[in-house]
C-alpha positions as CSV (number, residue, x, y, z in Angstrom):
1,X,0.0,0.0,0.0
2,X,1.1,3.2,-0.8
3,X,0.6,6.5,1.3
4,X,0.8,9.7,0.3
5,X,3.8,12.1,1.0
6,X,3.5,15.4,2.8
7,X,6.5,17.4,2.1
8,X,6.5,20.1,5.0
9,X,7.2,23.6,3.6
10,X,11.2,23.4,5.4
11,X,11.3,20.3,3.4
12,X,10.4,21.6,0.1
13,X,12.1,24.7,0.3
14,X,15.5,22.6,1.2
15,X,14.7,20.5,-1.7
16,X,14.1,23.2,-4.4
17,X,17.5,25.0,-2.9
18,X,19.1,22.5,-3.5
19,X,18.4,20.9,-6.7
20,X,19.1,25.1,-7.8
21,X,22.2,24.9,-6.1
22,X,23.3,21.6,-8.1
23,X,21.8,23.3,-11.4
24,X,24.0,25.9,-11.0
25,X,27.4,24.1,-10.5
26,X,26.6,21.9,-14.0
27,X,23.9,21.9,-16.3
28,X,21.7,18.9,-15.7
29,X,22.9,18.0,-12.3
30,X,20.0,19.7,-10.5
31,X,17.5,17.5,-12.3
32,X,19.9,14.5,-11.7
33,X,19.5,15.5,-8.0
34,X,15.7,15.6,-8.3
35,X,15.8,12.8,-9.5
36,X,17.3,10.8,-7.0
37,X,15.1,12.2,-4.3
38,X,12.1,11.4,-5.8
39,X,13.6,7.8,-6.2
40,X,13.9,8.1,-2.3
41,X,10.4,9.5,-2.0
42,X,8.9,6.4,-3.9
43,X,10.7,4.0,-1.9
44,X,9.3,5.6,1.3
45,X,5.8,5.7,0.2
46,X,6.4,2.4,-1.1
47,X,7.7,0.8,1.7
48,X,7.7,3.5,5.2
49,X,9.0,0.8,7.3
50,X,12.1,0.1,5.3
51,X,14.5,2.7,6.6
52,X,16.1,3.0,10.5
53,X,14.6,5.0,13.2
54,X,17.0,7.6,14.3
55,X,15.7,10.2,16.6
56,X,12.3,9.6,18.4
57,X,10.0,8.0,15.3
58,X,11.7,9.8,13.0
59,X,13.5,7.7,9.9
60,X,16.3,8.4,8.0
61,X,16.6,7.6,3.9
62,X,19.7,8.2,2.0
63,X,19.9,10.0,-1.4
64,X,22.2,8.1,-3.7
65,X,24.9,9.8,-5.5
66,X,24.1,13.1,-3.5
67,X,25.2,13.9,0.3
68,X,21.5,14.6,1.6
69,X,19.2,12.8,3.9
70,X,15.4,12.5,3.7
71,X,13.9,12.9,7.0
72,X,10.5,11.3,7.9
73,X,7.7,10.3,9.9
74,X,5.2,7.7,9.4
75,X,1.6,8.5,9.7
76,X,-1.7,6.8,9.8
77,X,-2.8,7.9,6.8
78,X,0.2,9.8,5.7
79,X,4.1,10.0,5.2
80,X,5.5,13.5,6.4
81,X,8.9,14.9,5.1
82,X,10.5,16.8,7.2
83,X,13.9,17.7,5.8
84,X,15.5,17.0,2.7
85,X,18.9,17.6,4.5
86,X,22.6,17.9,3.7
87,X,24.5,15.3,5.8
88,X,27.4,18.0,6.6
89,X,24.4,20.3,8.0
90,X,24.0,20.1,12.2
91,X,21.1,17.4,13.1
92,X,20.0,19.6,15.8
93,X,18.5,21.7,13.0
94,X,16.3,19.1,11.7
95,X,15.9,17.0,15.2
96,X,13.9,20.7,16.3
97,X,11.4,20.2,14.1
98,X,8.3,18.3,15.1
């Protein structure tokens, strides 16, 4: 069963920033980013269970090829994004939001 993804507005905006930023260092690279995220993004809605817990019932999904994180929490009826974070970035920035 699939459930739909909520992409908080942090989340999206981190997301957007950064697929810019990658656009901007080389043609194409920004949509190779958005790519990979959204491969993430399937897998989670796909499958919510599959990745580790790592702060209170928060999960933690690796973007291939890129050094970002997707951050999540697993509702009853719903995913919920919460960061689409740079792994060099503090945690305690994304570990604040609830």
């Amino acid at each position: 069963m699939t459930l739909p993804l909520v992409l908080r507005p942090q989340a999206q905006a981190e997301f957007v920033d950064a697929s810019i930023w990658y656009e901007t260092q080389r043609p194409g690279l920004g949509d190779e980013f958005v790519s990979e995220v959204e491969k993430v993004l399937d897998k989670i809605a796909n499958q919510p269970d599959r990745y580790a817990i790592v702060h209170g019932d928060i999960r933690e999904a690796p973007v291939l090829r890129f050094p970002y994180v997707v951050y999540y929490r697993v509702k009853p009826k719903s995913i919920v994004v919460i960061a689409v974070f740079h792994s060099a970035r503090d945690p305690a920035i994304w570990q604040s939001r609830r």
